[in-house]
C-alpha positions as CSV (number, residue, x, y, z in Angstrom):
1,X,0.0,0.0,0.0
2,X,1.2,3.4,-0.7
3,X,0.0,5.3,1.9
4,X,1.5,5.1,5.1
5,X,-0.4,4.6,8.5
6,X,0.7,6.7,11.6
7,X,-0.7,5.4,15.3
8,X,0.5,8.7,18.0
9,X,1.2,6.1,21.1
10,X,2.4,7.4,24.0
11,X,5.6,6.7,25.9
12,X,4.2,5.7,29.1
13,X,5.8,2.7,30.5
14,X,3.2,1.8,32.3
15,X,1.3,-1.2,31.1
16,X,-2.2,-0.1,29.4
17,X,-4.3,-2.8,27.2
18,X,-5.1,0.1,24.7
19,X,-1.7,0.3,24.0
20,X,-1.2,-3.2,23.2
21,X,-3.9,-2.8,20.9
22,X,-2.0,0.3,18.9
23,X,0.7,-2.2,18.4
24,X,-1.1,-4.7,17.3
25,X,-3.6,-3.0,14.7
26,X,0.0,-1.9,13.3
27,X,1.6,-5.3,13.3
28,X,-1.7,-7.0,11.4
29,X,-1.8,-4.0,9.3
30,X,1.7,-4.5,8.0
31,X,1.4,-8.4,7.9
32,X,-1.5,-7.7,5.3
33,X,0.1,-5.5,2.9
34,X,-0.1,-2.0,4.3
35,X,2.4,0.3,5.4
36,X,2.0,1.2,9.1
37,X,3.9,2.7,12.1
38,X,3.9,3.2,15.6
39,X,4.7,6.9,16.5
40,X,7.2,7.4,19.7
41,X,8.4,10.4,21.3
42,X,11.3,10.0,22.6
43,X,14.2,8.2,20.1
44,X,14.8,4.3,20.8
45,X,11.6,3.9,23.2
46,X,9.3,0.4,22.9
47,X,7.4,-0.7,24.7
48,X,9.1,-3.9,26.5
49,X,6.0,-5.3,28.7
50,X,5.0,-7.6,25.7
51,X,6.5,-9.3,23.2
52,X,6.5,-7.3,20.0
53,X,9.0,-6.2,16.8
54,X,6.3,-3.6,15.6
55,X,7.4,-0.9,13.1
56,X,8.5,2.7,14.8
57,X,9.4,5.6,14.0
58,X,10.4,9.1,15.8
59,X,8.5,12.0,15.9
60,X,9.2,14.5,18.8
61,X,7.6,17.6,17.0
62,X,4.4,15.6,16.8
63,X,4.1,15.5,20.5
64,X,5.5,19.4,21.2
65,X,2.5,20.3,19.1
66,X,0.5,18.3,21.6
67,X,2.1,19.9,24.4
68,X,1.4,23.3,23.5
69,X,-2.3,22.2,22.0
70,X,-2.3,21.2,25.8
71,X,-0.5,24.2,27.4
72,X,1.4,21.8,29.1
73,X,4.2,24.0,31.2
74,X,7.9,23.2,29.9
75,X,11.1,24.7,31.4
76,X,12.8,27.1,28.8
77,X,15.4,25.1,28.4
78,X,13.7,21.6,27.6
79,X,11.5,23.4,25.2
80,X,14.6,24.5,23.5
81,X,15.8,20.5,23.7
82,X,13.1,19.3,22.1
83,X,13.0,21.8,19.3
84,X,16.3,20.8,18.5
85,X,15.6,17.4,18.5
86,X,13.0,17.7,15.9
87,X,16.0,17.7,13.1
88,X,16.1,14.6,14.0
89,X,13.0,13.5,13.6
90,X,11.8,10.7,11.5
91,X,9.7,11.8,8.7
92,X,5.7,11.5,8.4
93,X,4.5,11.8,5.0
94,X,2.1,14.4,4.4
95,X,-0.1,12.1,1.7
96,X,-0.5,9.6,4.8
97,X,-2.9,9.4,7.6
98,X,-2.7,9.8,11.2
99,X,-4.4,7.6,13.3
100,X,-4.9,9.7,16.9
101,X,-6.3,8.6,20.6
102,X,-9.9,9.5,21.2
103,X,-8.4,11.0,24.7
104,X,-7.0,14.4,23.1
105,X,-10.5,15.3,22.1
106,X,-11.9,18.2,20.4
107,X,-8.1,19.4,19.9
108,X,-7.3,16.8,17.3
109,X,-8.4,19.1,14.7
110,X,-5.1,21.2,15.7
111,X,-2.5,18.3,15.3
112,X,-0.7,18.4,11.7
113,X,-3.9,20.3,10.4
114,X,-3.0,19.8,6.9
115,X,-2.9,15.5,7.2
116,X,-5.5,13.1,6.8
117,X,-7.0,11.4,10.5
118,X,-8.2,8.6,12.0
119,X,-9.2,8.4,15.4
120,X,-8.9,5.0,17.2
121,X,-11.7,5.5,19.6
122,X,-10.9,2.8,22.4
123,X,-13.0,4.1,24.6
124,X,-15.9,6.7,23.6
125,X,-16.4,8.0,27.2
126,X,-13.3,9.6,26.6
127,X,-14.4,11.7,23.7
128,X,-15.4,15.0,25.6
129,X,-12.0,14.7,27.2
130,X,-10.4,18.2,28.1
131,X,-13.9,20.1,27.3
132,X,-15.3,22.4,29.3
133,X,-18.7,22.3,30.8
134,X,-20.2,24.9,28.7
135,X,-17.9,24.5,25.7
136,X,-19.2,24.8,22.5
137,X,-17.0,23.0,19.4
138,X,-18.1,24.8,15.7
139,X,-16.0,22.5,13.5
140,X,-15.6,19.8,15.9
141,X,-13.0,16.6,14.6
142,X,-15.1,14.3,14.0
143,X,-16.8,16.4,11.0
144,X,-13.5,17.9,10.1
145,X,-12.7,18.0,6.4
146,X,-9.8,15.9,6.9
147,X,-11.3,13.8,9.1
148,X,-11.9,10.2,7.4
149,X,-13.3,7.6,10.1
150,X,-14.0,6.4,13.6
151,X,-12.7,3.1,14.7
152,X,-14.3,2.1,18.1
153,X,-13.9,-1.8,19.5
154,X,-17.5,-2.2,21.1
155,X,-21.3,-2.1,19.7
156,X,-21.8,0.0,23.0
157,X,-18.9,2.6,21.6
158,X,-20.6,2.3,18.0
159,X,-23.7,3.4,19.0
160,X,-22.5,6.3,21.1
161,X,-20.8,8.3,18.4
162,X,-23.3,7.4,15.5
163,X,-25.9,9.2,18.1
164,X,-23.3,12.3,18.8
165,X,-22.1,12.3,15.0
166,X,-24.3,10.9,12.6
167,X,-23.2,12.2,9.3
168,X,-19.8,10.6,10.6
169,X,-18.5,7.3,9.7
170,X,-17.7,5.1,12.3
171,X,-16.2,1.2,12.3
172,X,-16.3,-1.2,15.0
173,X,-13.3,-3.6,14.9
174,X,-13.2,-6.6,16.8
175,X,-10.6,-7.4,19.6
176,X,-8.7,-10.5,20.0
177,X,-7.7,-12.5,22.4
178,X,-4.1,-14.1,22.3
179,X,-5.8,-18.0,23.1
180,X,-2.4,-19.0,23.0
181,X,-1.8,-17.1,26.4
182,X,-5.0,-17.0,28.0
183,X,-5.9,-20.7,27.9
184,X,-7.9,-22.8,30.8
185,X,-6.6,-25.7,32.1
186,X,-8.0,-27.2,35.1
187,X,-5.4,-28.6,36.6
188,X,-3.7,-24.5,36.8
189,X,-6.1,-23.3,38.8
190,X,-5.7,-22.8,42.4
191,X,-8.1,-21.3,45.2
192,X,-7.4,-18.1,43.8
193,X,-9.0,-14.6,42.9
194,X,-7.4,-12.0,40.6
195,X,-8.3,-8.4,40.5
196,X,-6.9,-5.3,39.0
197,X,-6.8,-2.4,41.7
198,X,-6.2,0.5,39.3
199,X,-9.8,1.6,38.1
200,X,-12.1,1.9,41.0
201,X,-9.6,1.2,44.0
202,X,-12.6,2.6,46.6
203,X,-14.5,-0.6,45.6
204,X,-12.2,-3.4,45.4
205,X,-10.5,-2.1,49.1
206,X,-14.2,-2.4,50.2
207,X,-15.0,-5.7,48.5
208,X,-11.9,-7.3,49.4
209,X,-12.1,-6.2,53.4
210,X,-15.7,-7.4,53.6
211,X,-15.1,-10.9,52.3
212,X,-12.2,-10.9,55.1
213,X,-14.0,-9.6,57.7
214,X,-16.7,-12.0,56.9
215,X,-13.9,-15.0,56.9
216,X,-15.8,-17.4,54.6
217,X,-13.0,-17.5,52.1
218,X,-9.7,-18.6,54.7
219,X,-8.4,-21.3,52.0
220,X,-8.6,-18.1,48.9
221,X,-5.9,-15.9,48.2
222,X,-6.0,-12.6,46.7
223,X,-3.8,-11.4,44.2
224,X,-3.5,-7.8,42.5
225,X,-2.9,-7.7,39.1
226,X,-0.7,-4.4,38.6
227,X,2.6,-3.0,36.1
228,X,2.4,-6.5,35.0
229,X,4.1,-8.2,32.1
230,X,1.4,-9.5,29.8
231,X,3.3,-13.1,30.1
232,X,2.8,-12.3,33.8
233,X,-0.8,-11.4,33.8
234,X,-1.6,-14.7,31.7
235,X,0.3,-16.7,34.5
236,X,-1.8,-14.5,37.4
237,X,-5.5,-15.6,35.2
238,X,-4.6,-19.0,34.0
239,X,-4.4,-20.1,37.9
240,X,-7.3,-17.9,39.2
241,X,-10.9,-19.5,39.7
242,X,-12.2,-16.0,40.2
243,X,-11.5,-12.8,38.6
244,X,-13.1,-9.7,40.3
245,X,-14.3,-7.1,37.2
246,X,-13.9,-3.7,38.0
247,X,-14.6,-2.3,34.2
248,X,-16.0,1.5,34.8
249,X,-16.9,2.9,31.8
250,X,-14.9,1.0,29.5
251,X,-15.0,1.1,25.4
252,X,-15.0,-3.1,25.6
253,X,-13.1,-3.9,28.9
254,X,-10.2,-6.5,27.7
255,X,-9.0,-7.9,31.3
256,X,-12.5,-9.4,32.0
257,X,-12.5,-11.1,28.9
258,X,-8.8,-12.4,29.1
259,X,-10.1,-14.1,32.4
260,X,-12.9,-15.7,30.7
261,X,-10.0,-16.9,28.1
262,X,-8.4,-18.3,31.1
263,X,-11.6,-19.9,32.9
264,X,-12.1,-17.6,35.5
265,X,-15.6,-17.2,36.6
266,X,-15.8,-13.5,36.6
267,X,-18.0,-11.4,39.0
268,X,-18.0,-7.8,38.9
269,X,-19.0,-4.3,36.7
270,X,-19.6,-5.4,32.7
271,X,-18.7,-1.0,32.2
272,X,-20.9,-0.6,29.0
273,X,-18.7,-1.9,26.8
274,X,-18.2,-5.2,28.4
275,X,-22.3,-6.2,28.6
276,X,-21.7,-7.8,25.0
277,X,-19.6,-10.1,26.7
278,X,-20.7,-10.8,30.2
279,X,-23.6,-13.2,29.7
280,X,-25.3,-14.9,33.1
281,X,-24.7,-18.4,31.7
282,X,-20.7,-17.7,32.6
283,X,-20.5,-14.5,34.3
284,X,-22.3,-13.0,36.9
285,X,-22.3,-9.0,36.2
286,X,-22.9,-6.8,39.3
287,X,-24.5,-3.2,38.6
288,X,-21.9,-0.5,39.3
289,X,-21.5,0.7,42.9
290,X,-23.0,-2.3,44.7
291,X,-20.5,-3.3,47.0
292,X,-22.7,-6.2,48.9
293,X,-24.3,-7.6,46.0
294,X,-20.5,-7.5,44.6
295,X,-19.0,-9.2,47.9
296,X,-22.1,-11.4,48.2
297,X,-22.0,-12.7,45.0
298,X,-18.2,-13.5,45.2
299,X,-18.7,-15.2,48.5
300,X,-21.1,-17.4,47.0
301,X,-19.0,-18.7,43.9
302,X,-16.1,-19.3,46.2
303,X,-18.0,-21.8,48.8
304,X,-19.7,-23.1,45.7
305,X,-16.0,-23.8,44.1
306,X,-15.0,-25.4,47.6
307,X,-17.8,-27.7,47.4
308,X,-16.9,-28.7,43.4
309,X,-20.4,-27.7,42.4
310,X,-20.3,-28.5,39.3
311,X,-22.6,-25.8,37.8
312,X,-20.1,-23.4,38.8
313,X,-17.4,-26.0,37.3
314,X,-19.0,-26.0,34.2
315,X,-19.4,-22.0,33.5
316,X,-15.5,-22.0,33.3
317,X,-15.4,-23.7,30.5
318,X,-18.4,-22.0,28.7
319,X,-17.1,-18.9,29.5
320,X,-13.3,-19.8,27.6
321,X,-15.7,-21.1,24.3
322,X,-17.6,-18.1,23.9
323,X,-14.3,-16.0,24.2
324,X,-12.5,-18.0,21.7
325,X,-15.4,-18.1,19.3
326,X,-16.2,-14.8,19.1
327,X,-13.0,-12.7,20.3
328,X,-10.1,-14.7,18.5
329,X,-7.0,-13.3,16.8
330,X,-8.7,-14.3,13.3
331,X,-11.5,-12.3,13.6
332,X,-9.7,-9.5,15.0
333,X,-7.5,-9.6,12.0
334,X,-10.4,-10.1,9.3
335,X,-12.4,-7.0,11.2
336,X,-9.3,-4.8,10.5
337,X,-8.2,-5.2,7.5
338,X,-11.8,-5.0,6.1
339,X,-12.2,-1.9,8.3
340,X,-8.8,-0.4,6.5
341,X,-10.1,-1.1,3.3
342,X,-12.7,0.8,3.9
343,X,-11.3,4.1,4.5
344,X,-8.4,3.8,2.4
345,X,-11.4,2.8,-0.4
346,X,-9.9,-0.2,-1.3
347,X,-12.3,-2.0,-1.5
């Protein structure tokens, strides 16, 4: 393909699903024929917690027009440092398109005005991100003149920008899940429930302190899934019974859905995105905010679990089938390609 493919990704060390996701669009991209990159800030940087050789280049003066789109506050003299190192800067061809996160928001419009975008939409409740109460957008992005498509990962995201934006054109990809990883095996798991403390940490401290308080579950361990490897957090779900879901919000909601790969029976928020996924003949979904049902309901699994019930036993394993039928790396590829073809016209 001619045209080359630009995905802005932050530098951020920290380990974030979405941006897993940016390196993997670009990896099937390339492995079908088109001509895509990862754009870094800072010269050398990858991402190290997961495996990947994805395609890179370096683009500081992409990010110090974010930065001042922003007003982010720079010392004089590292302004000056990053100016410099612009000569440096790998090249990003002006026929190509840039493919931007949903969370700059209506000040995408601003970033290299005169090239073509795409925003990857990962998770629409981040699309009035940095607006003001009362602002008011004229020209917003999404109906920009060099604005080409959405690409959201969830019916639920779908459906909230067609309402916001209907004249715009929005795709819904499908996310995979690496089966290879994520995998039950029965004789893994242990009397064990995962959880990941960084979205909603006033919940899980209250869930987690009820169940010990009420002492029921002396034989289960805890364990926090956090700045984990992705080999790591496969390890952490592939030996878990339960996983506790604490999806707020969410565009789909991937680490629910990896534990479903894995065989966890999952109890906890489905965050919008997620309800396509959390269906009651695997998962139990609580509603958002109700800690007792939350603690109740994981209570109950457990002493079920201890006791082999075999109902229970069973939703483990019809929770991994639905997840590999309908959220494997296949379809996932299939959905963007197609979805590229489409808004390159290709097709």
């Amino acid at each position: 393909m001619e045209q080359k493919l630009y995905f802005i990704c932050t530098d951020n060390k920290k380990p974030v699903g979405g941006i897993k996701q940016l390196y993997r669009q670009v990896d099937i991209l390339n492995d079908n024929g088109f001509d895509a990159f990862i754009v870094h800030r800072k010269k050398g940087f990858r991402h190290q917690w997961f495996q990947n050789d994805t395609k890179i280049i370096y683009n500081i003066g992409v990010f110090n027009t974010i930065d001042k789109i922003f007003k982010k506050r720079i010392k004089p003299l590292k302004a000056f440092k990053n100016y410099f190192r612009t000569k440096n800067d790998d090249p990003i061809d002006k026929n190509g398109v840039l493919i931007v996160p949903e969370i700059y928001g209506p000040y995408i419009s601003e970033l290299n005005s005169d090239i073509k975008k795409v925003i990857f939409n990962q998770n629409c409740y981040y699309t009035f991100n940095n607006c003001e109460l009362n602002e008011s957008k004229n020209n917003p992005v999404y109906l920009d003149k060099n604005f080409l498509a959405s690409i959201v990962v969830s019916e639920d995201s779908k459906k909230y920008l067609e309402h916001i934006f209907p004249k715009s054109i929005t795709h819904r990809i499908h996310l995979g899940i690496n089966t290879v990883k994520f995998k039950y095996n029965k004789e893994l798991k242990k009397r064990q429930i995962a959880f990941m403390p960084r979205k909603l940490e006033d919940d899980i401290i209250q869930i987690i302190n009820i169940l010990k308080i009420k002492n029921n579950l002396e034989n289960w361990d805890f364990v926090a899934i956090d700045n984990k490897t992705e080999d790591e957090v496969a390890t952490i779900l592939n030996e878990s019974l339960i996983f506790l879901s604490l999806n707020h919000r969410e565009g789909f909601g991937l680490p629910p859905a990896e534990a479903m790969a894995s065989g966890c029976i999952v109890v906890g928020y489905a965050g919008q995105g997620g309800k396509e996924y959390f269906k009651p003949e695997f998962s139990f979904k609580i509603d958002e905010g109700n800690i007792i049902q939350f603690a109740q309901k994981v209570e109950e699994v457990a002493i079920k679990l201890n006791n082999n019930d075999e109902t229970i036993i069973n939703m483990s394993q019809k929770a991994t089938n639905y997840i590999n039928e309908n959220y494997n790396l296949k379809n996932e590829e299939e959905s963007i390609v197609t979805t590229w073809k489409k808004i390159l016209k290709l097709s």
